[in-house]
C-alpha positions as CSV (number, residue, x, y, z in Angstrom):
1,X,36.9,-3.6,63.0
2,X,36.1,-5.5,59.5
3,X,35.5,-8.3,61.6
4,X,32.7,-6.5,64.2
5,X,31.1,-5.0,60.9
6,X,30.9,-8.6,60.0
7,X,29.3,-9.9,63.4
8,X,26.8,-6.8,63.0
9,X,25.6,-7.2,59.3
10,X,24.9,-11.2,60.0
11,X,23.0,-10.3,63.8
12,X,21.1,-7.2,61.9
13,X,20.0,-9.8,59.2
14,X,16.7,-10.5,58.4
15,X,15.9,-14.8,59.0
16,X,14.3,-16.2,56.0
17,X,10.8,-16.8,57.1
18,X,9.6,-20.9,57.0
19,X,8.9,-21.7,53.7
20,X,7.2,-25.0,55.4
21,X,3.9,-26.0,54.7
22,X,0.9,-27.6,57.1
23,X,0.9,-30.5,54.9
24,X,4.5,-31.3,55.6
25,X,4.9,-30.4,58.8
26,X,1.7,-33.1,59.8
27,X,3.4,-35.6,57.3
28,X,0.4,-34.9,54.5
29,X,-2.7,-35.5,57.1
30,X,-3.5,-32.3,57.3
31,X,-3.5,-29.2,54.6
32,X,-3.8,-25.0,56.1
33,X,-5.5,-22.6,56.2
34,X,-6.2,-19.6,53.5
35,X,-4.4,-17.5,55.7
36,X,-1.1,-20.0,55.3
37,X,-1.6,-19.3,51.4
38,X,-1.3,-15.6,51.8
39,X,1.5,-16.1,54.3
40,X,3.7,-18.4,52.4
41,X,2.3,-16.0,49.5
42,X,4.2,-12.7,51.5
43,X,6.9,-15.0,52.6
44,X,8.4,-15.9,49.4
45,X,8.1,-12.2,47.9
46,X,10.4,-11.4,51.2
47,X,12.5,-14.4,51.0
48,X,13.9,-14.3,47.2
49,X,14.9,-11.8,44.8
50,X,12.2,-11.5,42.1
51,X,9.8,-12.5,43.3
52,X,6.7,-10.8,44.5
53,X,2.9,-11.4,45.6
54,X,0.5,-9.7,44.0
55,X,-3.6,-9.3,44.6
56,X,-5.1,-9.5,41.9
57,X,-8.9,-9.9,42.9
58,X,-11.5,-10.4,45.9
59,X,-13.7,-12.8,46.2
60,X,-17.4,-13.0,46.5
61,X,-16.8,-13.2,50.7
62,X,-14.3,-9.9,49.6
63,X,-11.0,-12.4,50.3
64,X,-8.0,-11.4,48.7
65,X,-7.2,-13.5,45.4
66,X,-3.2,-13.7,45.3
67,X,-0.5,-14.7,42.6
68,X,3.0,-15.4,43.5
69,X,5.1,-13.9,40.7
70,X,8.7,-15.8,40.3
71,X,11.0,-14.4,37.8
72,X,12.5,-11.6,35.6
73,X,12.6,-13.3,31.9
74,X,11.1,-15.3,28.9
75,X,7.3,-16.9,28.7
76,X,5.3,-17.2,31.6
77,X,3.8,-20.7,32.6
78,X,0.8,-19.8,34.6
79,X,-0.1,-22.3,37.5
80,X,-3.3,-22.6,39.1
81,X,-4.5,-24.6,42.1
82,X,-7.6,-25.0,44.1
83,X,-10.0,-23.8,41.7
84,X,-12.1,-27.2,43.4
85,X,-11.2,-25.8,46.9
86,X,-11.5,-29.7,48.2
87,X,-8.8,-30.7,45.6
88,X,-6.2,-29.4,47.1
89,X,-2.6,-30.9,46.7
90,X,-1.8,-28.7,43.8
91,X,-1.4,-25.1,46.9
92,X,0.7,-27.2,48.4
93,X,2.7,-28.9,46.2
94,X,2.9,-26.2,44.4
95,X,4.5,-24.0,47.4
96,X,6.8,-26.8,47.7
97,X,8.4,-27.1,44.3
98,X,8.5,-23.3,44.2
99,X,10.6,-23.0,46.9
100,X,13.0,-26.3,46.0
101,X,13.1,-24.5,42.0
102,X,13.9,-20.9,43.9
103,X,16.7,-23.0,46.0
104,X,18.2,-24.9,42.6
105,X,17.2,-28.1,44.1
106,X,15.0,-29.1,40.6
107,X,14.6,-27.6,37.4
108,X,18.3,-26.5,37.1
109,X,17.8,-22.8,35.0
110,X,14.3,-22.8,34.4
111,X,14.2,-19.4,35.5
112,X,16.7,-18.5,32.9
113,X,14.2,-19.6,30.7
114,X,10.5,-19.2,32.3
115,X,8.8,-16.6,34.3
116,X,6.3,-18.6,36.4
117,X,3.0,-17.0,37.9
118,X,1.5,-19.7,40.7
119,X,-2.2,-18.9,42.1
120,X,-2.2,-21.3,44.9
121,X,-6.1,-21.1,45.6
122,X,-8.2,-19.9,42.8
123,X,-11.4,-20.5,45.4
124,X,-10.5,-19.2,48.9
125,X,-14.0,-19.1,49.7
126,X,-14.5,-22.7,49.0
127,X,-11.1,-23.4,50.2
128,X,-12.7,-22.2,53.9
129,X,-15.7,-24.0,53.5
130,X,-14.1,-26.8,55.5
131,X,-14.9,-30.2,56.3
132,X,-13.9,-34.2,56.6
133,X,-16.9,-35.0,54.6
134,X,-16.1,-33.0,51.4
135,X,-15.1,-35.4,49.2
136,X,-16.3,-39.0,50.2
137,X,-14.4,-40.5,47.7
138,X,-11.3,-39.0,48.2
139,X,-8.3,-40.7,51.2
140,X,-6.8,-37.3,52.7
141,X,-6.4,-34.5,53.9
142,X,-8.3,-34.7,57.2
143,X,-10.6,-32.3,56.1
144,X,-10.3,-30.1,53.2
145,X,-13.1,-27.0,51.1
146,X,-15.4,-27.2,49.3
147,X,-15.7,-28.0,45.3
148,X,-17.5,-24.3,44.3
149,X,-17.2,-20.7,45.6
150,X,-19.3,-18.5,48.0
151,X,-22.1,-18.4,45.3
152,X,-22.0,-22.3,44.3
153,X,-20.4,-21.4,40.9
154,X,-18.1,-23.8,39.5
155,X,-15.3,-21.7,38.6
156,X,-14.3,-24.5,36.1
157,X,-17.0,-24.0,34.3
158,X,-16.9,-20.1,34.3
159,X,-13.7,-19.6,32.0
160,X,-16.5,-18.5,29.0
161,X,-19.0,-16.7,30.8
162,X,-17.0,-15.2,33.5
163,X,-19.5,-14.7,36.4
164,X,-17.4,-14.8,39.2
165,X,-15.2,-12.3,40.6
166,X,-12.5,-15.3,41.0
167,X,-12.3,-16.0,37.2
168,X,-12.7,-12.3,36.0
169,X,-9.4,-11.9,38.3
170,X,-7.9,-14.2,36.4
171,X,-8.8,-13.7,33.1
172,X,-7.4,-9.9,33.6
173,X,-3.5,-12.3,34.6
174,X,-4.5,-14.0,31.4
175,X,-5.2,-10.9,29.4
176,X,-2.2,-8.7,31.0
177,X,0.9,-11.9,31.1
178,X,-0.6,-14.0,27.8
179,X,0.8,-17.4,29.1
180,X,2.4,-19.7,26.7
181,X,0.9,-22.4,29.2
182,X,-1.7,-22.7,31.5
183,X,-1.5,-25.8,33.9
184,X,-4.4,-26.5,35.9
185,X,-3.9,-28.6,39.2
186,X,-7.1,-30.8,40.5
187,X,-8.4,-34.4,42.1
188,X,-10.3,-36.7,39.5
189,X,-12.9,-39.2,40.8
190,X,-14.0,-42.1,39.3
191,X,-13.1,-46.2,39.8
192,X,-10.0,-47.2,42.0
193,X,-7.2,-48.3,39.6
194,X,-3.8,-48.3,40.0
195,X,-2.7,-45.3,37.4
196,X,-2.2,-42.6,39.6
197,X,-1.8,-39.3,37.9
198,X,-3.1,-38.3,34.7
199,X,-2.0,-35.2,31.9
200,X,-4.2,-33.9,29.6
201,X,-3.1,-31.5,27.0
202,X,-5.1,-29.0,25.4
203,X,-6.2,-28.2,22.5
204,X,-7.1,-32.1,20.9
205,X,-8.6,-31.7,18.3
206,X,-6.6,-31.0,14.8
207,X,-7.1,-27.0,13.8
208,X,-4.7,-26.8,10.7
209,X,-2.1,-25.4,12.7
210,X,0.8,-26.9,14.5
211,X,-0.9,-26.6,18.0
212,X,-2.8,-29.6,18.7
213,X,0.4,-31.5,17.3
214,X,2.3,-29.6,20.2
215,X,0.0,-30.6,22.5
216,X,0.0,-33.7,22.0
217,X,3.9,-34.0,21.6
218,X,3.6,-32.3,25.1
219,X,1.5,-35.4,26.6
220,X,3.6,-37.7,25.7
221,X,6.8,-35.7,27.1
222,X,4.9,-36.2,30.4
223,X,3.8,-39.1,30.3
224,X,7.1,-40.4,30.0
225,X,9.1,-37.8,32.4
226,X,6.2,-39.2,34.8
227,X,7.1,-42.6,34.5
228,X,11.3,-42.0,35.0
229,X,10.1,-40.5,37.9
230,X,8.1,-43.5,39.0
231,X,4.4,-42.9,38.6
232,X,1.8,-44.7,36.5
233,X,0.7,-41.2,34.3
234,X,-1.9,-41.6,31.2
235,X,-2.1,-38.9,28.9
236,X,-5.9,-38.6,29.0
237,X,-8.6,-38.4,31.3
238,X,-9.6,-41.7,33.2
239,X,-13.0,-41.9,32.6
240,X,-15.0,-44.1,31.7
241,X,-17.5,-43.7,28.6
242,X,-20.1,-45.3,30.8
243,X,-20.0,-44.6,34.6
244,X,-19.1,-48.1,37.1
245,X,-18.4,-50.2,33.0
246,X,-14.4,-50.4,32.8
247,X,-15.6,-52.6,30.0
248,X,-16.7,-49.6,27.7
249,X,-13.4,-47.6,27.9
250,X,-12.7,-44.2,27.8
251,X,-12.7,-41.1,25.2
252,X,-10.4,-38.4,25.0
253,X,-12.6,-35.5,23.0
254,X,-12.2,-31.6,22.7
255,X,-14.5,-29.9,25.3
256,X,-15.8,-26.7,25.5
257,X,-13.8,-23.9,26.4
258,X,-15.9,-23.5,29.5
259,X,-12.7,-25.4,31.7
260,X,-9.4,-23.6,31.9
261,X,-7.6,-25.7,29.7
262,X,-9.8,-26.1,26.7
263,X,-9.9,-22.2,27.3
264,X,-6.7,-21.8,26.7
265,X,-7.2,-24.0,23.2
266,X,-9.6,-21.0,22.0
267,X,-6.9,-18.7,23.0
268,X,-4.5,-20.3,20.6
269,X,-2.3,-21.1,23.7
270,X,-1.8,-24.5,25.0
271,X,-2.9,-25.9,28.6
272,X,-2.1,-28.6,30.7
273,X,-5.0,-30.1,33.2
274,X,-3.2,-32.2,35.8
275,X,-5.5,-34.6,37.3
276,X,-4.0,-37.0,40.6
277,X,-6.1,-40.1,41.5
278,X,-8.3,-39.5,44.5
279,X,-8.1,-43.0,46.0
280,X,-4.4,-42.4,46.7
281,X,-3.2,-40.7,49.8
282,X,-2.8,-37.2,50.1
283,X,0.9,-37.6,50.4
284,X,1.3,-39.7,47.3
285,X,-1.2,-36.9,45.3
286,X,1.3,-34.4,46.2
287,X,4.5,-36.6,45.4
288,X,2.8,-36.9,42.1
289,X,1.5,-33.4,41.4
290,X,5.1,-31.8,42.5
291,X,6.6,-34.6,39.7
292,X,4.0,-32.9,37.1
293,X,5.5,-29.5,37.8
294,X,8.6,-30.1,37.6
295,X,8.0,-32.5,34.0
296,X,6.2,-29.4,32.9
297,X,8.7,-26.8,34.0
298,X,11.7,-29.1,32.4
299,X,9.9,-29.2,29.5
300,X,9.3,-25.6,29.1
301,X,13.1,-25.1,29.9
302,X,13.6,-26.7,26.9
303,X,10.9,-25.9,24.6
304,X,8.4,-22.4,26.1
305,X,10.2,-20.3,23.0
306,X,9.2,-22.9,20.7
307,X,5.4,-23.3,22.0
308,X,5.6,-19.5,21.8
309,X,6.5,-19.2,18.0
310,X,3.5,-22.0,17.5
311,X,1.0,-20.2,18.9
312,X,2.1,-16.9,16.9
313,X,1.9,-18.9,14.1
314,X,-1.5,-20.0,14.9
315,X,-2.8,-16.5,16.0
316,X,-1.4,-15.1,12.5
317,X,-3.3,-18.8,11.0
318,X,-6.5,-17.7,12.7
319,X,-6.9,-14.7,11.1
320,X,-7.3,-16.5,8.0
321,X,-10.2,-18.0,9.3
322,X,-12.6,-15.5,8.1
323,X,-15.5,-16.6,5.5
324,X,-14.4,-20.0,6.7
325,X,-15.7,-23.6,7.4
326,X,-14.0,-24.4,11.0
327,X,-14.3,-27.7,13.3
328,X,-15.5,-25.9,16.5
329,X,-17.2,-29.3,18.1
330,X,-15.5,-32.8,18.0
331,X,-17.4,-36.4,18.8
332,X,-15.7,-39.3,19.4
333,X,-16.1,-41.6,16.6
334,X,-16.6,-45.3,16.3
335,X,-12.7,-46.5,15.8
336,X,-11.3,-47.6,19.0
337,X,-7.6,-49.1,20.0
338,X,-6.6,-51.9,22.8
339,X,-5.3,-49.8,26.1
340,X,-3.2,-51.4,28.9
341,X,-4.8,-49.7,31.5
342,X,-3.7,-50.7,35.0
343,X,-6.8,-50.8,37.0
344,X,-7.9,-53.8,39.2
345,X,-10.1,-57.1,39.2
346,X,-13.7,-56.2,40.3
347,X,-17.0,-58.2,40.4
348,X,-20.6,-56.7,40.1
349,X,-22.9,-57.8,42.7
350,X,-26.7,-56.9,43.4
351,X,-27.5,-54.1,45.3
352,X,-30.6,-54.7,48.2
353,X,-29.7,-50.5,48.5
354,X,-30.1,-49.6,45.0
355,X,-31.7,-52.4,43.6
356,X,-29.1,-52.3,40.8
357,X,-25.9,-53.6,40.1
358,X,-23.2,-51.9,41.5
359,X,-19.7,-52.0,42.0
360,X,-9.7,-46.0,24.0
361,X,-8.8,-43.1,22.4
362,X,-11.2,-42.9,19.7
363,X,-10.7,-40.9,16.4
364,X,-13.2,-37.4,15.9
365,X,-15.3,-36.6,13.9
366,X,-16.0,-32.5,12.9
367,X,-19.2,-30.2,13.1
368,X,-18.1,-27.7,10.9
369,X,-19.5,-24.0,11.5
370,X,-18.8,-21.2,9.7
371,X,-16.6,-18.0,10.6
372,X,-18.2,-14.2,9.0
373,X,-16.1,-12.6,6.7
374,X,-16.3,-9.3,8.6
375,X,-17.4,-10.5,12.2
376,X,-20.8,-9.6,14.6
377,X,-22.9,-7.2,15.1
378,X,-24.7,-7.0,18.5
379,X,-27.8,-5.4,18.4
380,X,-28.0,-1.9,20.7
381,X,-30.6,-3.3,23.7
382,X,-27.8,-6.0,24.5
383,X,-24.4,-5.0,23.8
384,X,-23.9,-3.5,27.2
385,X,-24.4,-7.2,28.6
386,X,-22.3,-8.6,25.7
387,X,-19.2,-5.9,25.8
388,X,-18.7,-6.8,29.1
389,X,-18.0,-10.0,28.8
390,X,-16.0,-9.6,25.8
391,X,-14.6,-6.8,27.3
392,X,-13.5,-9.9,30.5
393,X,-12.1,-11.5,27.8
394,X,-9.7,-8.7,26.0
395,X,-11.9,-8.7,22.5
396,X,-12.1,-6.2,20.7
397,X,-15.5,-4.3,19.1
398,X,-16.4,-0.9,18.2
399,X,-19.6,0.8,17.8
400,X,-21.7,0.6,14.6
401,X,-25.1,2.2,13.1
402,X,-27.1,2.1,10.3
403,X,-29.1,-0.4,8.1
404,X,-26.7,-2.9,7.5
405,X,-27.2,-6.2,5.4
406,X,-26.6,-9.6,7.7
407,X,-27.1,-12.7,8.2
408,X,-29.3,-12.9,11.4
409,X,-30.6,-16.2,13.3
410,X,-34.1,-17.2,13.5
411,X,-34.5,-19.2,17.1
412,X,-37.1,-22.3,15.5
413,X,-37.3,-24.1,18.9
414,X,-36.2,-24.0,22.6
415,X,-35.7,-26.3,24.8
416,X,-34.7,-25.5,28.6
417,X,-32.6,-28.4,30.1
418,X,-31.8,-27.9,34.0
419,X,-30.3,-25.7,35.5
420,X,-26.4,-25.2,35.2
421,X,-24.3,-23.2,37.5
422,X,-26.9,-21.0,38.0
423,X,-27.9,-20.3,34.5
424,X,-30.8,-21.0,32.6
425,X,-29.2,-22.8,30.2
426,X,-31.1,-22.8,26.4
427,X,-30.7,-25.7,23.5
428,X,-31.4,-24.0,20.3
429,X,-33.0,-24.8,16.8
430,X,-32.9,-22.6,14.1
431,X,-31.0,-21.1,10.9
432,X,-29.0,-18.7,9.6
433,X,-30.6,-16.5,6.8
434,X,-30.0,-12.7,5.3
435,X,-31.6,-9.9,6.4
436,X,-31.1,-6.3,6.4
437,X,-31.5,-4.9,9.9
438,X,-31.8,-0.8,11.4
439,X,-29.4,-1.1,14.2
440,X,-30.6,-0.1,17.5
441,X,-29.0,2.7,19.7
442,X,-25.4,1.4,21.2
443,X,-25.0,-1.7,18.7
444,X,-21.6,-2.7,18.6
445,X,-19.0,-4.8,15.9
446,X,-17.4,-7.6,17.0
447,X,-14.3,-7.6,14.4
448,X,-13.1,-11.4,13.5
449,X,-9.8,-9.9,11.9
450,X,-8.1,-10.1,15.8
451,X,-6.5,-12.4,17.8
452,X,-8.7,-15.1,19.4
453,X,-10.7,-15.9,16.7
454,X,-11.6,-19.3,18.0
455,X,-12.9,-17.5,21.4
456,X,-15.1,-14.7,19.3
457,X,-16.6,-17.8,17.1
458,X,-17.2,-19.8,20.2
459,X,-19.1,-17.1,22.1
460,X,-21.5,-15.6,19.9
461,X,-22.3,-18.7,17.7
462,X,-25.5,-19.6,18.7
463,X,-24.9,-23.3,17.5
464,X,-22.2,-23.5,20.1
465,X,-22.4,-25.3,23.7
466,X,-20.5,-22.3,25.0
467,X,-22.1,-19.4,23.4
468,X,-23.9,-16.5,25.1
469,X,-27.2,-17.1,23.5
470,X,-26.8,-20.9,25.4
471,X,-25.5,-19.8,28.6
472,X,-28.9,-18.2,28.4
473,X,-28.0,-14.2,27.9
474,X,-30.4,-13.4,25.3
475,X,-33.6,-15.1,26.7
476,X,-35.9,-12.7,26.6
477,X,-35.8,-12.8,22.9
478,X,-38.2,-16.1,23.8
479,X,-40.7,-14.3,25.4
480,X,-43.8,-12.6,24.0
481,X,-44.1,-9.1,24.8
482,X,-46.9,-8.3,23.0
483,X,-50.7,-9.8,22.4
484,X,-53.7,-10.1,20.3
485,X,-57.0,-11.0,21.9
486,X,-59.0,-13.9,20.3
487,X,-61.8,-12.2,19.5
488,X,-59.4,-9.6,17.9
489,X,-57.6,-12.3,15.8
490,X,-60.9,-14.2,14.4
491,X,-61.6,-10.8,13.1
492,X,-57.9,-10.0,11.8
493,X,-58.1,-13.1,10.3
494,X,-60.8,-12.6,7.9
495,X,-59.8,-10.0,6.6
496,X,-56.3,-11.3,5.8
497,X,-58.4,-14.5,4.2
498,X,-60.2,-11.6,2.5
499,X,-57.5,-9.4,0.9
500,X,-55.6,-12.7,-0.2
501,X,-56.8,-15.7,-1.6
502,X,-54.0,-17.5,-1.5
503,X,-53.9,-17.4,2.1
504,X,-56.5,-19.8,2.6
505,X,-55.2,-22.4,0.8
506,X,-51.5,-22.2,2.8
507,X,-53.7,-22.2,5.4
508,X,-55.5,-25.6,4.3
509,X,-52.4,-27.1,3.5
510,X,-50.8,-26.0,6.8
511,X,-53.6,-27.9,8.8
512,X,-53.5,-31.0,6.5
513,X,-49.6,-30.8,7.5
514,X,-50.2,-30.6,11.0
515,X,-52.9,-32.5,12.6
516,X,-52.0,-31.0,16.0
517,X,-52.0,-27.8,14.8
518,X,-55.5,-28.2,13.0
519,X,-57.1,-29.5,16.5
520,X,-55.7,-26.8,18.4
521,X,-57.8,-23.3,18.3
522,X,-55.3,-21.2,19.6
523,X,-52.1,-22.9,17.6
524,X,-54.4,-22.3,14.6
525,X,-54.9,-18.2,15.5
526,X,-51.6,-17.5,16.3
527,X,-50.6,-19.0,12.8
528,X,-52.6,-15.6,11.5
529,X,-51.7,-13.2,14.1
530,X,-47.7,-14.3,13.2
531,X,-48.3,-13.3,9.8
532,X,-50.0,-9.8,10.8
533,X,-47.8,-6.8,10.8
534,X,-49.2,-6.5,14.6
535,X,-46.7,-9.9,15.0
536,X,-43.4,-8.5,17.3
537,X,-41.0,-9.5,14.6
538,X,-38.2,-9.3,17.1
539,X,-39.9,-12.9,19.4
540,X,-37.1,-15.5,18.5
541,X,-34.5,-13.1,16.4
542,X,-31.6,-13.3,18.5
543,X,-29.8,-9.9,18.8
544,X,-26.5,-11.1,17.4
545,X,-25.9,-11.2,13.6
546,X,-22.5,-11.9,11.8
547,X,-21.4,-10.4,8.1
């Protein structure tokens, strides 16, 4: 009988679904489809204990955004792939070192140690936007997406201001699981060279806490787990300071938080950007991204509860930041070192297409900017635009009113540079200076005495190459609203002349100053009508003031 039970239980049974991926199955010519992701996203949850597939968004074509969840215990290392949908060995060399970690093959006890959340497309619409022409500098797959989503956004450039439903998704995994590491899986371009995977740790620059120092200690874990494993890693990006000049170098700098893994940096949390060389095969990408994971993963074995008392030591250290001086923008400097960078003999030749030719590490240097005692105000008429986003990003505010002392910012010039994933971005000139302001209807604090201090600072500075006033939020303030006919002004005019002397001589001076503006009649009116109480005080005041 024992035995029949036996037979029974093992014919009743449920087969593991195939775990096997498209890529493997076509010996890495070929990657799936989106509907393999979700699949193999499904299968796993029903193939393992503890391990589930969750939606956590739609898309802009209303495609389901997935996670695969895998584990019960400790930090979570969050994993994310195909964000450049044309990139794409990180889904499925992802799916493949999941599986081997979930059979013991690799990483012995990580998951004693790690919990480990794996998006394996971050773009399914561009992931469907298929074609062999997608990336003309890249050997393999056959065909493969596309580089943005469904409304040409480049999600890795959204991680600040959060347009598309694809990053808001997973800001909220952000927001909800707080990852002690985010690694971000991608495709560089560039010069054919023989390294062929690159690591770049985030954040870079020193901060006067011990994460940068972990970072870096990070790269240079990898780097050399890489190389046992037999690849030729670098610990920075492979770029060079001038495009088609292996001559000038490269620069490792910190970028803006704009890309996932300088993102994390403003979190206070550290991030990894993986980055395999496109002029190797698609098999040998995915050889060397499956290495990365499983350095990374090793590592974290090891070391996640450490990184994870770092960066609550640099939360707590960031809340000391208020009434500060704080490098928020690094430039390379001028001090250089030899590199033994493995790349190959090339000659430059004239072009008859063109008509041109064709075919390192540097220290930084700080622009300091200064953190409010208190935090920010935003003024009533925008806060609904700017809560959102903060609200995207898990910030804190509360609402305010009242006259309130400040220091607001004066916009002194603007210039409009082209258009970037689909904003009109703004360059700004102008200065800090006190005030005391009425609030508007619906203003709202911004409180710096939270965590992510870095974040606030780098989206409501207006100095800052991420902010909301430069992502272009705030750019009606630029606009005038309001006029005063010529005729009206020569008239205005005299009488201000009239009621104060001294006006005509600032005047006088202002044109000797000027020569453009003296030859100009109506520069030279508007220079009254701007000092008339008639003047919308409001043109150029951004709406976002700090205490």
């Amino acid at each position: 009988m024992r035995a029949w039970l036996l037979a029974l239980a093992a014919c009743t049974a449920s087969p593991r679904p195939s775990l096997v991926t498209t890529a493997e199955t076509s010996q890495y010519l070929r990657t799936g489809t989106y509907d393999e992701a979700l699949r193999l996203c499904h299968d796993f949850a029903r193939a393992y204990p503890h391990v589930a597939c969750d939606e956590i968004g739609r898309t802009v074509e209303d495609r389901p955004l997935v996670a695969l969840r895998i584990g019960t215990r400790g930090p979570v290392i969050y994993i994310q792939a195909g964000i450049h949908a044309g990139e794409i060995e990180g889904k499925d060399a992802g799916f493949a070192f999941l599986r081997d970690l979930l059979d013991g093959k690799v990483a012995a006890g990580a998951l004693d140690a790690v919990r480990i959340v794996f998006v394996p497309v971050m773009n399914p619409d561009g992931h469907e936007r298929v074609s062999p022409n997608n990336r003309p500098n890249q050997r393999g797959p056959e065909a493969m997406g596309f580089r943005t989503n469904a409304a040409r956004l480049n999600l890795n450039r959204d991680y600040v201001k959060a347009d598309a439903p694809e990053t808001q998704a997973v800001l909220r995994v952000l927001a909800a699981d707080d990852p002690v590491l985010l690694v971000d899986l991608h495709t560089t371009d560039g010069a054919k060279f023989e390294q062929d995977i690159s690591v770049n740790t985030a954040p870079v620059a020193p901060r006067g806490d011990q994460l940068a120092a972990t970072a870096a200690a990070l790269s240079t874990q990898l780097v050399q787990r890489l190389t046992e494993l037999g690849h030729l890693p670098v610990g920075f990006y492979p770029s060079f300071i001038k495009d088609d000049d292996p001559t000038s170098g490269f620069a490792v700098s910190e970028a803006p938080p704009r890309f996932a893994h300088f993102y994390m940096g403003a979190r206070s949390r550290l991030g990894v950007l993986v980055e395999t060389h496109s002029w190797r095969t698609y098999r040998e990408r995915a050889a060397s991204t499956y290495h990365a994971l499983q350095a990374i993963v090793e590592q974290a074995t090891r070391d996640a509860a450490a990184w994870q008392r770092v960066e609550h030591d640099a939360e707590v250290a960031d809340l000391a930041l208020r009434g500060t001086s704080v490098p928020m923008v690094w430039d390379n400097g001028p001090h250089t070192r030899p590199l033994a960078f493995r790349g190959y003999a090339y000659t430059k030749q004239p072009s008859d297409i063109s008509g041109a030719d064709w075919i390192v590490y540097d220290e930084t240097k700080p622009q300091l900017w200064n953190v409010p005692r208190e935090g920010y105000i935003i003024d009533g008429g925008f806060a609904p635009v700017v809560a959102a986003v903060l609200d995207r990003h898990g910030i804190q505010h509360e609402p305010i009113r009242g006259r309130v002392a400040v220091e607001a910012f004066r916009v002194q010039h603007v210039t409009y540079p082209p258009m970037f994933e689909g904003h009109a971005r703004v360059e700004l000139q102008g200065a800090w200076a006190p005030e005391t302001r009425e609030l508007d209807r619906g203003a709202i604090r911004v409180p710096i005495d939270q965590p992510h201090v870095r974040l606030i600072v780098q989206l409501l500075d207006p100095a800052l190459p991420d902010s909301l006033a430069q992502w272009g939020l705030f750019d009606t303030v630029f606009e005038r609203k309001e006029y005063m006919e010529s005729y009206v002004t020569e008239a205005v005019a005299r009488e201000m002349l009239a009621k104060d002397p001294a006006l005509r001589a600032t005047f006088d001076a202002a044109l000797a100053a000027d020569p453009a503006l003296a030859k100009d009649p109506a520069r030279r009116l508007e220079w009254f009508y701007r000092r008339h109480p008639a003047w919308d005080e409001r043109q150029d005041l951004l709406p976002v003031y700090r205490r």
